[in-house]
C-alpha positions as CSV (number, residue, x, y, z in Angstrom):
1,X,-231.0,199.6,-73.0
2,X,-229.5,200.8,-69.6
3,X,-229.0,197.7,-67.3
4,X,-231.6,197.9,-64.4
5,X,-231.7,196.8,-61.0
6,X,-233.6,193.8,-60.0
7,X,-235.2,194.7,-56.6
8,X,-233.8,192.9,-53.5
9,X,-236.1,190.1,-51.5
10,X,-237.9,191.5,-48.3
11,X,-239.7,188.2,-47.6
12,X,-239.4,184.7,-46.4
13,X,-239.6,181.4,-48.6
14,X,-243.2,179.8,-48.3
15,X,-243.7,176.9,-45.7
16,X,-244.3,174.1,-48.3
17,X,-246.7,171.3,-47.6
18,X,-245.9,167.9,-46.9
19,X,-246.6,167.1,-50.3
20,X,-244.3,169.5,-51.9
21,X,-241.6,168.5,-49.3
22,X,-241.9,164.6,-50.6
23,X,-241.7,166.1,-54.2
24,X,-238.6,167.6,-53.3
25,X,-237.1,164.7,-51.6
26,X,-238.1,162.0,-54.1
27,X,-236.4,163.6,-56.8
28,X,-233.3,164.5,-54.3
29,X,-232.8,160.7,-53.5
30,X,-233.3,159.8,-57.1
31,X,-230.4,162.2,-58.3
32,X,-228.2,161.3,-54.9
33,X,-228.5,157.9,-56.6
34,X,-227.5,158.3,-59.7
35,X,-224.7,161.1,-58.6
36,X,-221.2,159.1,-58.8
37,X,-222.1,157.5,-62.5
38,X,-223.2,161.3,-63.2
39,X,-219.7,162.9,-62.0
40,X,-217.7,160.4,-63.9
41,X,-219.6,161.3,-66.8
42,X,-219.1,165.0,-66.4
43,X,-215.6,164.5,-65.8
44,X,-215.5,162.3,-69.1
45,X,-216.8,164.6,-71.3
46,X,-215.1,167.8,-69.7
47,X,-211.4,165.9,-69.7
48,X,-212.5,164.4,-73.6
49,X,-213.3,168.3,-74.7
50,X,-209.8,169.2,-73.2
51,X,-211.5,171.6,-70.2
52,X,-209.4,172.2,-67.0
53,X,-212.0,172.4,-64.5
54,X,-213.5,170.1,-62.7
55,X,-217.0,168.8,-61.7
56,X,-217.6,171.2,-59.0
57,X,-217.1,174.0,-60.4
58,X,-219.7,173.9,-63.0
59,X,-222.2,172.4,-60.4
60,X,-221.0,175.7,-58.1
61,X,-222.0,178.2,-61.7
62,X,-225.0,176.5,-61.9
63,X,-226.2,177.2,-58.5
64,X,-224.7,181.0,-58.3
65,X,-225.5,182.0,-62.2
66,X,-228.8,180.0,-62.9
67,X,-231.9,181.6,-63.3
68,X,-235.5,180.4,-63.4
69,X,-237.5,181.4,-65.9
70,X,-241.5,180.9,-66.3
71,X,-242.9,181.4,-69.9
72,X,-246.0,182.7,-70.0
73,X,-248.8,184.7,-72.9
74,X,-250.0,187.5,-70.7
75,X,-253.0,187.8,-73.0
76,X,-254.6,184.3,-72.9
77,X,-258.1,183.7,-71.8
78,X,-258.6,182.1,-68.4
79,X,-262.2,180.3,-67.8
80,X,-263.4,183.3,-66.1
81,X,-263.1,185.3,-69.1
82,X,-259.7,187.6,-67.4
83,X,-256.2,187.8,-69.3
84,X,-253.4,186.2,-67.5
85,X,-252.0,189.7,-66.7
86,X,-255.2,190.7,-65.3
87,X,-255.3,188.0,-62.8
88,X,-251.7,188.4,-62.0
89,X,-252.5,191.7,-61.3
90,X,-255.4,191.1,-59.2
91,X,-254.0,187.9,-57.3
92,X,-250.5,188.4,-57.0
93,X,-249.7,184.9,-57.2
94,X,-248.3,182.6,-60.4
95,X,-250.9,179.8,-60.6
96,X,-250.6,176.1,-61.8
97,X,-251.7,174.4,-64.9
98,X,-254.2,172.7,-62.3
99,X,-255.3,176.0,-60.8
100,X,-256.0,177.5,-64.3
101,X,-257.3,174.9,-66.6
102,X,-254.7,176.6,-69.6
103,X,-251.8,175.7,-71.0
104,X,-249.4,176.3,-73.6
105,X,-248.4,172.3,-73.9
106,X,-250.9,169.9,-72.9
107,X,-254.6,170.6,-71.5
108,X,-254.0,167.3,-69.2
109,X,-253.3,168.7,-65.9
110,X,-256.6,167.3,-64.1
111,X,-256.6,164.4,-61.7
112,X,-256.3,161.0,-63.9
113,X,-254.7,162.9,-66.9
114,X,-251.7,162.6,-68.5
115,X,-250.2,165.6,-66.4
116,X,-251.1,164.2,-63.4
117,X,-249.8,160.5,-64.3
118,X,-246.5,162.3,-65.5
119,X,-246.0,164.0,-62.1
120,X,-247.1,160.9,-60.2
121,X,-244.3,159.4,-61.7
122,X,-241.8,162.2,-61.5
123,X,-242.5,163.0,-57.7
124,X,-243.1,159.4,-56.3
125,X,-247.2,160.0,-55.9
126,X,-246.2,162.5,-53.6
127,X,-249.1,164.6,-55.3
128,X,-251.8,162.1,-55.3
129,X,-252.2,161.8,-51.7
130,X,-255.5,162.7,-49.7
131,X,-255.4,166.4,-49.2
132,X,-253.5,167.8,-51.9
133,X,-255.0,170.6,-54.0
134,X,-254.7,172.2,-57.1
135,X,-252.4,175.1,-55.3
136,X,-250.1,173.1,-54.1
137,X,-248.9,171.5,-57.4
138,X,-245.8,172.6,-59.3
139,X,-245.0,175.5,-61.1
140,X,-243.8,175.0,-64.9
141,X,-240.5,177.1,-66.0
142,X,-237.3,176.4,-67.2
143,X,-233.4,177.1,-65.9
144,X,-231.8,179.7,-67.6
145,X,-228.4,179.1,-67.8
146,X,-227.3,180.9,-70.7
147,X,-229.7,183.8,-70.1
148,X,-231.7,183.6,-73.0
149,X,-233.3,187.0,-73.4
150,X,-236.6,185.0,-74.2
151,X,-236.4,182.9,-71.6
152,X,-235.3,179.1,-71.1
153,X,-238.3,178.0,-72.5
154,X,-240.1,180.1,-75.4
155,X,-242.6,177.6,-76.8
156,X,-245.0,178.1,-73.8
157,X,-245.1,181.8,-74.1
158,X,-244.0,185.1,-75.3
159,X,-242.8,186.9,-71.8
160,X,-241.4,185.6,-68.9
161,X,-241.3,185.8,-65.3
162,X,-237.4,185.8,-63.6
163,X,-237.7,184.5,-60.4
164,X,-234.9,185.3,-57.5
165,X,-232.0,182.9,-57.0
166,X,-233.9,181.4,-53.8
167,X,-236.4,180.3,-55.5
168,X,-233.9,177.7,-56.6
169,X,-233.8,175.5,-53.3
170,X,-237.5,174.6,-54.4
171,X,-237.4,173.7,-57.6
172,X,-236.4,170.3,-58.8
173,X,-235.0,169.7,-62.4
174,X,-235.3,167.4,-65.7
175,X,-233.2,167.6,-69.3
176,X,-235.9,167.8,-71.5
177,X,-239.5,167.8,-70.9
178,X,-241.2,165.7,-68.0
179,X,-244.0,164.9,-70.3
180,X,-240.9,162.5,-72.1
181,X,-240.3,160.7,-68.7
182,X,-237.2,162.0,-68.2
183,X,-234.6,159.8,-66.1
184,X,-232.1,163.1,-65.5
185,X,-233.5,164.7,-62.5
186,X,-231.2,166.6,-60.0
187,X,-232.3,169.3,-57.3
188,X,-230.0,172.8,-57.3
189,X,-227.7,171.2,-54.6
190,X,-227.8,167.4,-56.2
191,X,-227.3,168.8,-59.9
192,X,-225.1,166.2,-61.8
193,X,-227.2,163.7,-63.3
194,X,-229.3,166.7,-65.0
195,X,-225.4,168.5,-66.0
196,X,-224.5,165.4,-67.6
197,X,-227.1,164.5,-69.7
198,X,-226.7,168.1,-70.7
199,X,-222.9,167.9,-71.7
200,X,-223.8,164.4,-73.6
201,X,-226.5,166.1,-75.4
202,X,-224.1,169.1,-76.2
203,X,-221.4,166.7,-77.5
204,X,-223.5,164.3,-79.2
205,X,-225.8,167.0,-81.4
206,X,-223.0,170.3,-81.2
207,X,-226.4,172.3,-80.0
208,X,-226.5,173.3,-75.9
209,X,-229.9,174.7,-74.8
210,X,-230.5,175.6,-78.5
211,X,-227.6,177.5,-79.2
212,X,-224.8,176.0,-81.4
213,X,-221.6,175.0,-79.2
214,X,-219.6,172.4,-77.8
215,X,-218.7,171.4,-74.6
216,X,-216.3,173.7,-74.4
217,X,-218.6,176.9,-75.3
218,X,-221.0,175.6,-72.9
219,X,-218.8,175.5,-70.2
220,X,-217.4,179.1,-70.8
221,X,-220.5,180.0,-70.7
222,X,-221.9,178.7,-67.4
223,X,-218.1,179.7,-65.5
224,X,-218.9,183.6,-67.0
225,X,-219.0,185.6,-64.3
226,X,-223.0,187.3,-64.4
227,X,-223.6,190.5,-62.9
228,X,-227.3,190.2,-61.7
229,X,-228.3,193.6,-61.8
230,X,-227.1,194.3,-65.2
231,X,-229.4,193.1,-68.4
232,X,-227.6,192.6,-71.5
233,X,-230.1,191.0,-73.9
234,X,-228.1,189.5,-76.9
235,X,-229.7,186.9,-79.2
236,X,-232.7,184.9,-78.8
237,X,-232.1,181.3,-77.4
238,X,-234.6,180.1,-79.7
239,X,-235.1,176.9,-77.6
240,X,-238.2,175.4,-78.5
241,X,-237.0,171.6,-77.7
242,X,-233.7,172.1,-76.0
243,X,-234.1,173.0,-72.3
244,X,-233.9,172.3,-68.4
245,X,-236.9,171.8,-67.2
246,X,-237.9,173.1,-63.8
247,X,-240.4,172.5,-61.6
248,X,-241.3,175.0,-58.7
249,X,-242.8,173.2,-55.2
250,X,-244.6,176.0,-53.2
251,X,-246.6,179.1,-53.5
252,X,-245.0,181.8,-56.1
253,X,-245.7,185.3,-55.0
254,X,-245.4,187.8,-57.3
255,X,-243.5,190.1,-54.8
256,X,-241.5,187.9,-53.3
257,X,-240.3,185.4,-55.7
258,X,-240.2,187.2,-58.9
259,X,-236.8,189.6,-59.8
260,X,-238.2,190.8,-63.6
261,X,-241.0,190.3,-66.0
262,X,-239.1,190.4,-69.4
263,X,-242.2,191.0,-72.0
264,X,-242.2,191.3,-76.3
265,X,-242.0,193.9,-77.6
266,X,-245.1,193.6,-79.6
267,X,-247.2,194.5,-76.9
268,X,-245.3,197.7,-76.2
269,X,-248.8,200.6,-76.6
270,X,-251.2,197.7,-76.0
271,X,-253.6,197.1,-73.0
272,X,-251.9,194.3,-72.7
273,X,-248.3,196.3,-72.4
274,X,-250.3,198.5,-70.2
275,X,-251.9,196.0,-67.5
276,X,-247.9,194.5,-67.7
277,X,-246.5,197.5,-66.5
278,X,-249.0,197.8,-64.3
279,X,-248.4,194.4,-63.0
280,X,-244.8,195.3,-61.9
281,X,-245.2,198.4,-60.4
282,X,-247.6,196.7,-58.2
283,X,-245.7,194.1,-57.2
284,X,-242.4,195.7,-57.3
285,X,-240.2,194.1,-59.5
286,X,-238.4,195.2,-63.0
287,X,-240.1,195.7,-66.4
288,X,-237.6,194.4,-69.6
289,X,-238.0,193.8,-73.1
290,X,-236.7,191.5,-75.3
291,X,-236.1,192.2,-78.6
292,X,-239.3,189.9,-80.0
293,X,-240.6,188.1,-83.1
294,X,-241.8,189.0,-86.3
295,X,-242.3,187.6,-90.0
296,X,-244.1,188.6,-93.1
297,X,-247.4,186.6,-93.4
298,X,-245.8,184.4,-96.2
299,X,-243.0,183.4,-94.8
300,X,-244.3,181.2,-92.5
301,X,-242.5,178.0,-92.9
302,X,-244.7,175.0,-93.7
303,X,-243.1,172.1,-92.9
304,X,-241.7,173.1,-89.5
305,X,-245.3,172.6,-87.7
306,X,-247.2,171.2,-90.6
307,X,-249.0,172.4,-93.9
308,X,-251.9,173.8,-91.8
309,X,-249.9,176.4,-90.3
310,X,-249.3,179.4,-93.3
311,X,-253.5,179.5,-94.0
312,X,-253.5,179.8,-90.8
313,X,-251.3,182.5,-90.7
314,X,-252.8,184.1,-93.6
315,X,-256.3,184.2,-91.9
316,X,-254.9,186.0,-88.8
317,X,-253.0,188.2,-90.5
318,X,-256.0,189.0,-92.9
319,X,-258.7,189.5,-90.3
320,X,-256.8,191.3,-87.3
321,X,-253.5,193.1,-89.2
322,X,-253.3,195.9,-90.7
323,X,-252.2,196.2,-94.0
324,X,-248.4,195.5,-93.8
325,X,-248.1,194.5,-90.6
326,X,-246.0,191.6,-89.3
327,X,-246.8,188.2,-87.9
328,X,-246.0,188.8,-83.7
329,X,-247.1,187.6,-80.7
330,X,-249.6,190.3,-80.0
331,X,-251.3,189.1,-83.4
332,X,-251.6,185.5,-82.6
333,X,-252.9,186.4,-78.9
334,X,-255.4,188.8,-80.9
335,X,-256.9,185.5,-82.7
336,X,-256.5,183.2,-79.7
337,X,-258.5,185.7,-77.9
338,X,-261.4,185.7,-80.8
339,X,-261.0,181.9,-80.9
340,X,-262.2,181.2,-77.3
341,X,-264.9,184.4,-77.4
342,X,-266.0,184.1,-81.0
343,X,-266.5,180.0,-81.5
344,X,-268.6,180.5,-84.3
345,X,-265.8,182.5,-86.0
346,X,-263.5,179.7,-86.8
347,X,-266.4,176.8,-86.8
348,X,-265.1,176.0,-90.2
349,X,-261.8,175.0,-89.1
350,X,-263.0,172.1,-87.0
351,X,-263.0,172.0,-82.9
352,X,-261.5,175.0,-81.1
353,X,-258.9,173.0,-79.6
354,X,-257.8,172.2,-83.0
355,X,-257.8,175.7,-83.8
356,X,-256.3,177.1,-80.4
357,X,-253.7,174.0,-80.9
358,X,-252.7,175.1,-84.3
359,X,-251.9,179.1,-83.0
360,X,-249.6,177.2,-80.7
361,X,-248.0,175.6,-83.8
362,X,-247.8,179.3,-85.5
363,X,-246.6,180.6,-82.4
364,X,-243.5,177.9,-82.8
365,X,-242.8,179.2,-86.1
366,X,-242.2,182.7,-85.4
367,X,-240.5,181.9,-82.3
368,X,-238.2,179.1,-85.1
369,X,-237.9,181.6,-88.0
370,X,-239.2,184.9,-86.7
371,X,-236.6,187.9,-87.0
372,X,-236.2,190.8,-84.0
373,X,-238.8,193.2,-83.9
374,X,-237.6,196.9,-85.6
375,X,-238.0,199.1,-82.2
């Protein structure tokens, strides 16, 4: 693939709300405090793995060469019965887990829910103050920084939005997933606590944002100079487990914020493929593919998610493949579909969460074991 240009910004960053502003600030203050026993950590591990530069200059490549990244399923039901692409299309805007009522985690974001108790603690309460609605909570992605051609975090969907490096100044940050209570938090200009729990990680397990590396890989890595108008894709990150979490405060437009939409390649001659290239033409930003997921129906891996994932498999496969075809993401969206329109359908398998739960858990597999997609 020819790399593509990402089209340039036209429009000013969203006023945030004094609720989003606290967000910001509360985690700000928390990684100012905990930034000098950060930087002697990062210098630590960077002088114990032999590397010549210093502190800053990784916290400088983060802030030029990082990318956020929001997974997403573009063919998901909403409550209203529309895709996810089709109310992207429509509304133009990327919507919370609040706003929606979907996710591909937890279905806790409501006011007294985990979610919300996971944020209160995250952002200081800054969200559970009179007046704050649904809209004005966080958006869920990840930070890129070995541009992962699937995106920093794969587990929570198939495509994924990349959003411009402005965006950045509004996002705050966590080393694993906030659901975990993370204590590494850091904002793009107060980074260090969140790079050194990073580099620890790296050293302690020789796997960096689910890649295998060491400290010294990883730090090649975020130092290479990025073009950001070329795309490359290499291998998949794979990183079910293994990322920076990132949390975007304010509204995020479609045509302002977002650079690319990087999609599988499964739903290349779909309606779904369709409405997606639809989606960018409208709102003016790059279409990309990534090279995808598939696997034969019995090789899916039963110990990875559990024992109830291959009949699982095998009934998807059975009732919505064609003879021969591989397990993908378009597949398991087909079923997940059927699953919230056809109840009766899978009644035997217990509760549709379970069920809906369980092609999450299949979804983890492929993404785990699943080879590229033949194109």
């Amino acid at each position: 693939m020819r790399p593509t240009t990402e089209p340039a910004a036209t429009h000013a960053a969203p006023a945030l709300t004094p609720a989003q502003r606290a967000a910001l600030a509360h985690v700000r203050e928390t990684a100012l405090r905990e930034r000098p026993a950060a930087l002697a950590a990062i210098a630590r591990a960077l002088a114990g793995s032999g590397v010549a530069h210093g502190p800053e200059h990784l916290i400088a490549a983060v802030g030029a060469n990082g990318r956020l990244t929001l997974n997403f399923h573009p063919d998901r039901l909403l409550a209203d019965g529309r895709t996810v692409a089709d109310a992207l299309t429509a509304e133009g805007v990327y919507r919370s887990q609040f706003e929606t009522g979907i996710s591909n985690g937890g279905l806790t974001a409501f006011p007294g829910g985990d979610r919300d108790r996971w944020e209160e603690t995250l952002f200081g309460g800054a969200y559970q103050t009179a007046g704050v609605r649904p809209a004005d909570r966080p958006k869920y992605g990840g930070l890129n920084l070995l541009d992962h051609p699937d995106g920093a975090c794969p587990r929570f969907g198939s495509c994924h939005l990349r959003l411009r490096p402005q965006v950045l100044a509004r996002a705050t940050f966590c080393f694993g997933d906030s659901h975990l209570g993370p204590r590494d938090l850091g904002t793009v200009d107060v980074f260090e606590p969140v790079l050194a729990a990073l580099l620890a990680a790296t050293d302690g397990t020789g796997v960096s944002l689910g890649v295998p590396g060491d400290v010294v890989t990883l730090t090649r890595a975020l130092l290479r100079r990025r073009e950001d108008a070329a795309w490359a894709p290499g291998a998949a990150g794979r990183a079910l487990d293994d990322y920076i979490e990132a949390q975007v405060h304010g509204e995020l437009s479609l045509a302002r914020d977002v650079a690319a939409m990087v999609v599988d390649p499964s739903f290349r001659g779909t309606e779904t493929g369709a409405t997606l290239a639809a989606l960018a033409r409208r709102h003016g930003f790059a279409l990309r593919w990534h090279a995808g997921f598939a696997l034969p129906v019995d090789r899916i891996d039963a110990e990875f998610r559990g024992p109830a994932i291959p009949p699982l498999a095998a009934r998807v496969h059975a009732e919505f493949a064609r003879p021969g075809e591989l397990i993908d993401a378009a597949l398991i969206g087909r079923a997940a579909v059927s699953v919230v329109t056809e109840p009766s359908r899978w009644a035997d398998r217990g509760p549709t969460e379970v069920t809906l739960q369980h092609l999450k858990q299949l979804w983890h597999v492929l993404v785990r074991f699943g080879a590229p997609r033949a194109t």
